[in-house]
Steps between C-alpha positions, in 0.01 A plus 500: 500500500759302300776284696809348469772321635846412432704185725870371527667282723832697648775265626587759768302550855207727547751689701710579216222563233376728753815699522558480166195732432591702783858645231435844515588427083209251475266672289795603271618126460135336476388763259522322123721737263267512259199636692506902440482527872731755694506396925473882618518393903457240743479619887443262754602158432190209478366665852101597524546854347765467254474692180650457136459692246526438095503676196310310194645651168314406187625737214424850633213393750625471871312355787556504862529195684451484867503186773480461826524226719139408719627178621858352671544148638874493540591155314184395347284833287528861417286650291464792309175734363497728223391847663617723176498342131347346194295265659201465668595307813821327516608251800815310493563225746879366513473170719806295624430144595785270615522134358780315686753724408382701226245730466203545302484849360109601387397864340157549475309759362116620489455791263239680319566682163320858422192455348327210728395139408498534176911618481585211724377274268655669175826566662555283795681206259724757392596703825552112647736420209681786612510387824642211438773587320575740791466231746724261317739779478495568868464148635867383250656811642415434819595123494826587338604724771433255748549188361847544275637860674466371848 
């Protein structure tokens, strides 16, 4: 199993990060434009339950992507499993912490690659660079909106 995790300090409540990820355009705006990644649905908000759905495009290979959310603490974690994809096991926690008035946005993530141990440890640097250009991505985007737009 391979982890990571990506941190920012918002200066905005966890009320308003929270409802910020609650846009029903939020997995349009967070996803980076250079990842060949289509958002094909999203269907029930951050609630126990909800579903998205992806489309990874690389050249003329397509793969599925499906999440749904197993957990829901209104202002402080949602998270969200692979159940249909290229991974293993996939489990991302978003956590909102407040400090004073900002909030500490976390995204954490426990995967495993195809092809056990051994694919983790040959690939796991470079899925986690990935990451965290994604992360960055997300996390500026997300402290623009609510920082500058407000």
């Amino acid at each position: 199993m391979v982890k990571f995790q990506y941190s920012s300090q918002i200066k905005a409540s966890v009320e308003k990060v929270w409802q910020f990820h609650e846009r029903d355009d939020i997995l349009e705006l967070l996803t980076p434009p250079w990842q060949p990644v289509k958002v094909i649905r999203r269907q029930g908000g951050l609630n126990i339950g909800a579903t998205s759905e992806f489309l990874l495009m690389f050249g003329f290979i397509n793969i599925l992507w499906v999440a749904r959310h197993t957990q829901y603490q209104q202002y402080k974690l949602f998270t969200d499993e692979q159940i249909e994809g290229p991974m293993d096991s996939w489990v991302h926690y978003h956590r909102f912490e407040a400090k004073g008035t900002d909030t500490i946005l976390t995204d954490s993530i426990e995967y495993q690659i195809p092809g056990g141990w051994l694919s983790d440890i040959m690939l796991g640097w470079w899925v986690n660079s990935r990451l965290e250009d994604m992360f960055r991505y997300r996390h500026q985007i997300t402290k623009n909106e609510l920082e500058i737009h407000r």
